[in-house]
C-alpha positions in Angstrom: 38.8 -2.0 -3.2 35.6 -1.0 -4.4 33.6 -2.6 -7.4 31.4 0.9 -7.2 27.7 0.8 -7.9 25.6 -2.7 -9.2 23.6 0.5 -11.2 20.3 -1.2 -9.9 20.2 0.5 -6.4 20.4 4.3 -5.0 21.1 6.2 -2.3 18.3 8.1 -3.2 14.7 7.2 -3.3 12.2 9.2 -5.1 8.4 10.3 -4.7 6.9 11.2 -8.5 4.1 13.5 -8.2 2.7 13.4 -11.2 2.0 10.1 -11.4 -1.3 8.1 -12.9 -5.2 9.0 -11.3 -6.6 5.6 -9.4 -9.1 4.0 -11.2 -11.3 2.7 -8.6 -13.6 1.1 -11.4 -11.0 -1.4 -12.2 -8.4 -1.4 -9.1 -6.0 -0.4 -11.1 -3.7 2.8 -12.2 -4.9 4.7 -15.0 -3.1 5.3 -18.2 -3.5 8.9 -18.0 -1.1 11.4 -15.8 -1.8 14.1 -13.3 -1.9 17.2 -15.3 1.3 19.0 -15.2 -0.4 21.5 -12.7 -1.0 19.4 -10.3 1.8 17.6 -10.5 4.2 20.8 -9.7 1.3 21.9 -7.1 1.3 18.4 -5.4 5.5 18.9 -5.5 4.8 22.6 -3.8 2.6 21.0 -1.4 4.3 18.4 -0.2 7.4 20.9 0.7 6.1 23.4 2.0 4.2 20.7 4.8 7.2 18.9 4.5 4.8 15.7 4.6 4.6 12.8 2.5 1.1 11.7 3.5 -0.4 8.3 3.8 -3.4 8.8 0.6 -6.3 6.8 -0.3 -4.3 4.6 -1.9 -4.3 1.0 -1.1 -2.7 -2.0 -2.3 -5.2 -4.5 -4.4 -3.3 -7.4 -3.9 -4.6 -10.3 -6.4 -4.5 -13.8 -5.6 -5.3 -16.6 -7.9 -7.1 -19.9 -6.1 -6.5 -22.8 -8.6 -9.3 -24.5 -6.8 -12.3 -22.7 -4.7 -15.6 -23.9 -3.6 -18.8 -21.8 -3.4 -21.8 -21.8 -2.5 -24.3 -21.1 -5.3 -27.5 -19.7 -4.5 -29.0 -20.8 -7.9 -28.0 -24.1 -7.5 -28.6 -24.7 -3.9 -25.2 -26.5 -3.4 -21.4 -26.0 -3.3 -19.8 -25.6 -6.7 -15.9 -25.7 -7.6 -14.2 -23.0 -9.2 -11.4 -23.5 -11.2 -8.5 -20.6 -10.7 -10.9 -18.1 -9.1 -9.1 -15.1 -8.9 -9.7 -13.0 -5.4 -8.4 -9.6 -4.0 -6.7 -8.8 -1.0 -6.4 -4.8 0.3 -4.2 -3.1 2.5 -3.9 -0.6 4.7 -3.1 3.1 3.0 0.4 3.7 2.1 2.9 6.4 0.7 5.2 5.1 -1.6 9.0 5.6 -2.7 10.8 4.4 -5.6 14.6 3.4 -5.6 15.6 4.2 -8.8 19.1 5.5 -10.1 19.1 8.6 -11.6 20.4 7.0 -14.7 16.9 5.3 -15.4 14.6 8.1 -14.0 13.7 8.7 -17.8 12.5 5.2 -18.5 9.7 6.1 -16.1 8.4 9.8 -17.0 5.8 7.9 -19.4 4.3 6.5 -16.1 4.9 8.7 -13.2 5.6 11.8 -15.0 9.1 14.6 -14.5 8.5 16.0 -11.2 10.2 14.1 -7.8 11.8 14.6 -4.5 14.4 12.5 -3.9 15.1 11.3 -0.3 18.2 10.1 1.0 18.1 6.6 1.7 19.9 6.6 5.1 17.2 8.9 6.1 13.9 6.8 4.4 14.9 3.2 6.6 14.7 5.2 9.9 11.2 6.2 9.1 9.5 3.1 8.6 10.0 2.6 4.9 10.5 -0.9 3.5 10.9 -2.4 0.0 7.9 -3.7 -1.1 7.6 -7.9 -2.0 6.4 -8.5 -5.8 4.6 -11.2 -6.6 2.5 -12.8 -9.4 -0.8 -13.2 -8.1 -0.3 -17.2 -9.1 2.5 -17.6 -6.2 2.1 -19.9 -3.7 3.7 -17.8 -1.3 0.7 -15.3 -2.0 -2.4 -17.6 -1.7 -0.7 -18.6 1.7 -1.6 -15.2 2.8 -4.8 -15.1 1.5 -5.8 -17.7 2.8 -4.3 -16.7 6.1 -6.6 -13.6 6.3 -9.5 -15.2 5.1 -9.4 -18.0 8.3 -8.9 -14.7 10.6 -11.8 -13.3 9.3 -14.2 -16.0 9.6 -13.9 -16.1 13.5 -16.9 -14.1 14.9 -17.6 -14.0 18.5 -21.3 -13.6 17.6 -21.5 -17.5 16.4 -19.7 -18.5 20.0 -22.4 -16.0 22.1 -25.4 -17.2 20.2 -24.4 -21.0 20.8 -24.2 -20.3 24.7 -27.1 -18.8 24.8 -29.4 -21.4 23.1 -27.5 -24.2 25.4 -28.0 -22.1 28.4 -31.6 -21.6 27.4 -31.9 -25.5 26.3 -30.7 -26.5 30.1 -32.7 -23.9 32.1 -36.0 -25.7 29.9 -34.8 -28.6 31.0 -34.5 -28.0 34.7 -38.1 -25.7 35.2 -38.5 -28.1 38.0 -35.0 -26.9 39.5 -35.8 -23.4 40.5 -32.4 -23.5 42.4 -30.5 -24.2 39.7 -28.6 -21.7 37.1 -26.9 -21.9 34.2 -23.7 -19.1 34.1 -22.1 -19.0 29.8 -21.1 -15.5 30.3 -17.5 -16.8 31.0 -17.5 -18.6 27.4 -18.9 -15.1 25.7 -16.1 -13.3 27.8 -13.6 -15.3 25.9 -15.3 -15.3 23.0 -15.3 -11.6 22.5 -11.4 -12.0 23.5 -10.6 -13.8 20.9 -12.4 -11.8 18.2 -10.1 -8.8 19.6 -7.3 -10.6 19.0 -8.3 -11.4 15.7 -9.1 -8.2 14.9 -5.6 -7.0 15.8 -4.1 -9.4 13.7 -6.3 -8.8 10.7 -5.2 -5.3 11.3 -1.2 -6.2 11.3 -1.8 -8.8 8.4 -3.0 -5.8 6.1 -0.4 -3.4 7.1 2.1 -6.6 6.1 -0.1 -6.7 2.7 1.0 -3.1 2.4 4.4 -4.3 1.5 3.2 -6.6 -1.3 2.6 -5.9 -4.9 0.9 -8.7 -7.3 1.8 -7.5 -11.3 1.1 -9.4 -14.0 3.2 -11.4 -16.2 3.1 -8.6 -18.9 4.2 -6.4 -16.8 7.7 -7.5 -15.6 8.8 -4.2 -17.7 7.0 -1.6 -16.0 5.5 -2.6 -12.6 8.6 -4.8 -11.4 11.4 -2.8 -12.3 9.8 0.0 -10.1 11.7 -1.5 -6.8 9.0 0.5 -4.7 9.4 1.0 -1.0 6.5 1.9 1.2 5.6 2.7 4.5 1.7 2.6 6.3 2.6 6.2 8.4 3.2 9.3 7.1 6.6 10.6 6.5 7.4 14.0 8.2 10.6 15.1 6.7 13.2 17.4 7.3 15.2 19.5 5.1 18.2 17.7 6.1 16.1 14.5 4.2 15.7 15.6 0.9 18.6 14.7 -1.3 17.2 16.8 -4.7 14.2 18.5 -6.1 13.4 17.8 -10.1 10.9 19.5 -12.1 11.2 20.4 -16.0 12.5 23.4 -18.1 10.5 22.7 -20.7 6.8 21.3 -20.8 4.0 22.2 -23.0 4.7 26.4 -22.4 5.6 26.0 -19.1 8.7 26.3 -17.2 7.9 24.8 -14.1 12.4 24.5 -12.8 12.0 28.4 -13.2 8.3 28.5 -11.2 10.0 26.2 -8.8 13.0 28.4 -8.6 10.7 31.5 -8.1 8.8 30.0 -4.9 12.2 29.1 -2.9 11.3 31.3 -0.2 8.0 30.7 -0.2 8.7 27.3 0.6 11.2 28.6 3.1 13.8 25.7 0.9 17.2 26.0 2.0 20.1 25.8 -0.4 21.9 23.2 0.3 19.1 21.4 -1.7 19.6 21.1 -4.9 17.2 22.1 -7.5 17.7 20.1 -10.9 16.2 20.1 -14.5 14.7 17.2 -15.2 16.6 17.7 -18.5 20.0 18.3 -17.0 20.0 15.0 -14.7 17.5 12.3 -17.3 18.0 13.9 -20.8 21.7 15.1 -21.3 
């Protein structure tokens, strides 16, 4: 016998479209929505492409390093910092949010009343996954960090200068030994093999970051109780994907559920999809 529904998961996930401008200033969200316009015209867009693209967007991921050294210019020596705090980014995303309908509301204040929902069956074949959140403190996160930051360091260039001052230091040494040679392109072959293959994995480690969201411990109300899902490619949708369509009746003068209704066969929408008030399905 079924115990039903834990009320914490769906079977549909959602894309607001109205949600907060980036702030690239501070890394963060802004306070401030998309105006409603742009919201239902981002909604329109997205349907009629049946596309959720991959944006700009990209995770900041913040780490916190209890201990750090640096060099200081100033100083002309290494200094310790104590709980440096560093950033991590990822590659660009699109993002989904499993939320019940039942708590849709307690997110308008930050992502607005206009969403597509997705079925859920359909969002795990297309490369979606729930996302990891983390406080930036964990040591699970630092791991990472500091993960990416050995990868990063390698640079053939360091290897091919080397074997070219030590081929250059032995051909000085044998002038008198015209019939000798000295061969490091070998080493620099490697060299340059290796840095490919870090490449590639600095490239997989950041789509992995992708799937990782640092929030503060303030914010265990708002960003953690988003249970966000992402995926690195863009999602090409079919009808046959989209669960529901929500937009309001009534905001500011606007109806945008009737506008919405009104462009059904521009955006060539089918019926079986069903168009909801935001205030039908959050409000009553």
């Amino acid at each position: 016998m079924s115990n039903g529904s834990p009320g914490t998961v769906s079977k549909i996930l959602w894309h607001f479209t109205g949600g907060p401008v980036w702030n690239s200033k501070t890394n963060t969200q802004g306070k401030q929505l998309k105006p409603s316009k742009d919201a239902f015209a981002n909604l329109k867009a997205i349907m009629k492409s049946r596309t959720l693209k991959v944006g700009r967007f990209k995770e900041v991921v913040n780490v916190v390093i209890p201990s750090f050294k640096e060099y200081s210019p100033a100083l002309k020596q290494t200094i310790e910092l104590k709980n440096r705090r560093v950033t991590m980014y990822s590659s660009s995303v699109c993002c989904l949010a499993d939320i019940p309908a039942v708590h849709l509301g307690y997110h308008a204040a930050r992502y607005g009343k206009f969403a597509i929902g997705f079925h859920r069956a359909s969002v795990t074949q297309h490369g979606f996954n729930p996302v990891l959140y983390t406080l930036p403190t964990t040591e699970v996160i630092r791991h990472i960090y500091e993960g990416l930051s050995s990868i990063e360091s390698i640079d053939s260039g360091d290897v091919v200068s080397a074997a070219e001052s030590i081929e250059n230091d032995i051909m000085n040494d044998l002038d008198d030994y015209s019939d000798v040679s000295v061969d490091t392109s070998e080493v620099v072959a490697e060299a340059e093999v290796i840095e490919g293959y870090a490449q590639e994995a600095q490239s997989s480690i950041r789509d992995f970051i992708a799937f990782i969201k640092t929030f503060e411990e303030d914010q265990f109300d708002t960003i953690y109780c988003e249970r966000e899902w992402r995926s690195v490619q863009d999602f090409k949708f079919t009808f046959d994907d989209v669960a529901m369509i929500v937009a309001p009746k009534h905001l500011g003068s606007e109806n945008y559920f009737q506008a919405l209704i009104e462009s059904i066969k521009e955006l060539n929408i089918p019926r079986k999809i069903p168009i909801v008030p935001w205030e039908d399905l959050v409000e009553n």
